[in-house]
ZASEFI-731254 format. One record per residue (C-alpha): residue in three letters; residue number from 1; x, z, y. Coordinates in Angstrom, 1 decimal, decimal comma. Example, Ala and Ser with C-alpha at 12.3 -4.5 7.8 and 13.67 -1.06 7.14 Angstrom:
REM ZASEFI-731254
+------+-----+--------+--------+--------+
: code : pos :     xx :     zz :     yy :
+------+-----+--------+--------+--------+
:  ALA :   1 :   12,3 :    7,8 :   -4,5 :
:  SER :   2 :   13,7 :    7,1 :   -1,1 :
+------+-----+--------+--------+--------+
REM end
This chain:
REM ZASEFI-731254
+------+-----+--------+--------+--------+
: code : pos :     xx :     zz :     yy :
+------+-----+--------+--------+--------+
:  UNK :   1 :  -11,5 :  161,0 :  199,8 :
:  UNK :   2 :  -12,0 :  161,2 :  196,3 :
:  UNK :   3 :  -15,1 :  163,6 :  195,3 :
:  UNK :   4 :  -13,5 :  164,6 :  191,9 :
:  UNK :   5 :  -10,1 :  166,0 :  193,7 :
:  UNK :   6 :  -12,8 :  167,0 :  196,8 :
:  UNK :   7 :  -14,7 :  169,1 :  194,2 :
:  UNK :   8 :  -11,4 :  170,7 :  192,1 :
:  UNK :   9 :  -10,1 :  171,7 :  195,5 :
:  UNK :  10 :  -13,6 :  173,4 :  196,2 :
:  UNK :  11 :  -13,6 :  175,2 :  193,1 :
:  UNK :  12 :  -10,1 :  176,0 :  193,7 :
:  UNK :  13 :  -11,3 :  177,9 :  197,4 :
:  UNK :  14 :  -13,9 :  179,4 :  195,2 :
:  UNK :  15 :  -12,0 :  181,0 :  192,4 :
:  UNK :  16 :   -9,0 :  182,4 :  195,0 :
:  UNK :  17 :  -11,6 :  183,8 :  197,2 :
:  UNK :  18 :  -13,4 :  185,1 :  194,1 :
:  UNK :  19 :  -10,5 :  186,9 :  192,3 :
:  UNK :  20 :   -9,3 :  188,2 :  196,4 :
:  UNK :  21 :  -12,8 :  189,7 :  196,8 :
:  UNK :  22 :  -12,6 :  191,0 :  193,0 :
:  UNK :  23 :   -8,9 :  192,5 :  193,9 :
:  UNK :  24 :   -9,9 :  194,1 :  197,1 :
:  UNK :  25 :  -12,7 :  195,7 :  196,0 :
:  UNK :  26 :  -10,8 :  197,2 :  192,6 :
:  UNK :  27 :   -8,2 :  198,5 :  195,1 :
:  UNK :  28 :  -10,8 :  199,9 :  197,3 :
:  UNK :  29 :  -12,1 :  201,9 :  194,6 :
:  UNK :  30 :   -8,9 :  203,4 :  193,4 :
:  UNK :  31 :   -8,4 :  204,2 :  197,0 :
:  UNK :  32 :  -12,1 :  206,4 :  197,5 :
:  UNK :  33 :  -11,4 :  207,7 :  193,6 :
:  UNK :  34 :   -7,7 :  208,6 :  195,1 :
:  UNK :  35 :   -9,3 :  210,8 :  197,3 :
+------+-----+--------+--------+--------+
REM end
């Protein structure tokens, strides 16, 4: 396997993790200022 297209793919995983993690926690705190 290529180590350029490895490494774009791995910072691919990180980024969508990244901007779940970032979404999840911005919904989390509308839902504890919600209550």
């Amino acid at each position: 396997m290529d180590d350029r297209k490895f490494e774009r793919i791995l910072t691919g995983l990180v980024v969508v993790i990244a901007v779940i993690f970032i979404a999840t926690m911005i919904a989390f705190g509308f839902a504890v200022i919600g209550e």
